[in-house]
N, C-alpha and C positions, 0 to 999 in steps of 0.2 A: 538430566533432561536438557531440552534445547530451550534458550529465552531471548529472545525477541525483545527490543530494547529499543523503543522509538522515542523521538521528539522531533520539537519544529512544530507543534500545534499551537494554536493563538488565537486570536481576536483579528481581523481585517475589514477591510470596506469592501461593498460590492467593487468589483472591477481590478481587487487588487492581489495578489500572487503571496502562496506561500510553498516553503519546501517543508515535505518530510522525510527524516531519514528513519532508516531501522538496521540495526547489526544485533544477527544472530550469534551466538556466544553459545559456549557450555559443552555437551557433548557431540565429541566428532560425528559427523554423518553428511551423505551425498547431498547437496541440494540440487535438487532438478527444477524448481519453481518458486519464484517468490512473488509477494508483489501486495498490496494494498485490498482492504475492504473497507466498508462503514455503514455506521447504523444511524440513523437520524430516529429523534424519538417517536415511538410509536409505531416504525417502521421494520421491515426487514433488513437484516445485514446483506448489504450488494456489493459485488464485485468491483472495485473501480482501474486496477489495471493488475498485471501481473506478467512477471517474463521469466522467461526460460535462463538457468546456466549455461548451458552447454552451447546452444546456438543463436543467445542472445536475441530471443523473438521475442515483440509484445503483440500484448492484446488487451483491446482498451472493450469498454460498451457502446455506442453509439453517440450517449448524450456525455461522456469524455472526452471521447477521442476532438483534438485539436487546440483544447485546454489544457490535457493534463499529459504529461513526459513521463514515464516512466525510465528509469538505468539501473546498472547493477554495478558493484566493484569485487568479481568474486573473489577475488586477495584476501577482502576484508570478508565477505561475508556480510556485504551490506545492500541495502536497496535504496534508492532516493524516488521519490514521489515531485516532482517539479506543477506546481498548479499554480495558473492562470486564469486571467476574467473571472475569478470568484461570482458565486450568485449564491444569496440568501438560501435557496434549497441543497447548496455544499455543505451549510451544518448538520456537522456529523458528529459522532465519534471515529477516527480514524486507525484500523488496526490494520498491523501487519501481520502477512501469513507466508508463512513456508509450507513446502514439503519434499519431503525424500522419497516419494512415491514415484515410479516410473510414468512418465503418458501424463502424467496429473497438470497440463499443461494451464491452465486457466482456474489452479487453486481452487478447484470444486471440489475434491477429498481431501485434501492439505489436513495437515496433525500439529500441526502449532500455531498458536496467535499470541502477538502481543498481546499487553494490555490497553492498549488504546491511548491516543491521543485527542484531544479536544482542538475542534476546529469552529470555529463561528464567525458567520459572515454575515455582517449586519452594520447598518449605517447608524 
């Protein structure tokens, strides 16, 4: 199988910046899509960004987009998560998601996830 191997989760203050990475490992296969989720508790897991291999597109949500950078290294097989202006409602648990699914542009059918990293933003 494919495993998903993140860190860079932590402890910050409102206003301040963290990075996550994630490198996929294990069995060969096409990746067409990578990119970030999280769950805050109580809550739904939502999308926070995701981008293509092949043509290097992102796509953020609204309430991301200008904070958070998504990039890719596809050499490695890896994806980084670049966040900024942290705010109290970024606690999350933060997973990363692939898939090798054609079109699956925005990681809405994706077939693998990390296991999550902890992020908490609190003064």
């Amino acid at each position: 199988q494919v495993y998903l191997m993140e860190s860079g989760g932590g402890l910050v203050q409102p206003g301040g910046s963290l990075r996550l990475s994630c490198a996929a490992s294990g069995r060969t296969f096409t990746i067409h899509a990578m990119g970030w989720f999280r769950q805050a508790p109580g809550k739904e897991r939502e999308l926070v960004a995701a981008i293509t291999w092949r043509g290097d597109s992102t796509y953020y949500p609204d309430s991301m987009k200008g904070r958070f950078t998504i990039s890719r290294d596809a050499a490695k097989n890896s994806v980084t998560l670049q966040m900024s202006s942290l705010k109290p409602e970024d606690t999350a648990v933060y997973y990363c998601r692939c898939t090798d699914i054609s079109g699956d542009y925005d990681l809405s059918r994706g077939n693998y996830w990390g296991q999550g990293t902890q992020v908490i933003v609190s003064s």
